[in-house]
N, C-alpha and C positions, 0 to 999 in steps of 0.2 A: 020473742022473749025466751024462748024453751031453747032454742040453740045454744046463746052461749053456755049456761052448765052442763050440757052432751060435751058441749067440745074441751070444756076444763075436764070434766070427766077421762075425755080420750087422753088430753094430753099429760094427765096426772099417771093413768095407766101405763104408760109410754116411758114417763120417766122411772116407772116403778119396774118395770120392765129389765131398763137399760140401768139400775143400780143392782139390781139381781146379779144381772149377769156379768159387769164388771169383776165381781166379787166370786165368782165362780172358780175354783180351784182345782183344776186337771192330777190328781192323785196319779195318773198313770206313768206323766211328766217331772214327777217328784226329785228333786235336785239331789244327786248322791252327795254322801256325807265324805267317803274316803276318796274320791277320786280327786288327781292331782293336775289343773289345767295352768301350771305356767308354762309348758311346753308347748303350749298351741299359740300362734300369729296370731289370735284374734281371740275376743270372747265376746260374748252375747248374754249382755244382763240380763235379768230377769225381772217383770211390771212388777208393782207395788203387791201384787196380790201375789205373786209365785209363781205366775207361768209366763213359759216360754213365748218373747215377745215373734209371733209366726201369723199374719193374716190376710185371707185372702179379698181384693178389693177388687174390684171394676175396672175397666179401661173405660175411653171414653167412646172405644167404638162396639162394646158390649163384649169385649173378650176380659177374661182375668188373670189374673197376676197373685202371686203370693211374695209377699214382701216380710224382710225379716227387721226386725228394725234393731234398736239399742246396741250396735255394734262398733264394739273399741278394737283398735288396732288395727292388723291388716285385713282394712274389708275387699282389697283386691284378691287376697289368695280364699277367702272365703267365697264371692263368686263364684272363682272356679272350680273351688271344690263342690259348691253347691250345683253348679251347672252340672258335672260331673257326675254328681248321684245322680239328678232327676232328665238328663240325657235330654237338657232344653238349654237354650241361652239366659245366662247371667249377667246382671252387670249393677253397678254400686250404684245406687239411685240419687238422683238431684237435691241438690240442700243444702244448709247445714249442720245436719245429722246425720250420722253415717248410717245406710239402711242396705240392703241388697235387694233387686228385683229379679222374680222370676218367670217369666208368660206359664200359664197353665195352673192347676192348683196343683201344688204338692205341696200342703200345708201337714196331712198326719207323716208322711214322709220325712222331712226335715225334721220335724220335731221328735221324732224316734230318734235320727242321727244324732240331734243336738242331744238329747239325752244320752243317747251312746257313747259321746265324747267328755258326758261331767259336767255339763254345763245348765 
């Protein structure tokens, strides 16, 4: 009889957890004001809350990957730009939404350069 209010309990904490931190806003990543991105092949919107959509996820064989998601335009030359910086393979991940994938974490990496670029 006592288990199930532990386990509402755990899983109310859980959700309260994972609304926290959706909502969490990276100041560091703060989108410039004058910088001017119609010259770039591609751009990479930003989540509802302001930051830059960059995160790292699992394989299924326990390695990781850092994946950029909300990408408009050319997500072929962003690959390889991205491969480029982080001196791994790149390539435009499965869907139908444009994403790029990267083996290895280079999540605060990317997200410097994406910032570096205005985006």
């Amino acid at each position: 009889m006592m288990l199930a209010p532990l386990r509402q309990q755990r899983v109310a904490r859980g959700l309260c957890k994972l609304l926290q931190r959706r909502w969490v806003f990276e100041r560091r990543y703060r989108q410039k004001e004058e910088m001017d991105t119609k010259n770039l092949p591609f751009l990479v919107h930003r989540t509802p809350s302001g930051n830059l959509p960059v995160y790292v996820e699992p394989t299924q064989k326990g390695e990781k990957f850092t994946r950029i998601r909300r990408v408009y335009g050319d997500a072929e030359h962003l690959a390889r730009e991205v491969g480029r910086l982080c001196d791994a393979s790149a390539r435009v991940g499965r869907g139908s939404r444009k994403s790029v994938d990267v083996l290895g974490v280079h999540e605060k990496k990317i997200k410097e350069w994406l910032h570096h670029l205005g985006l």
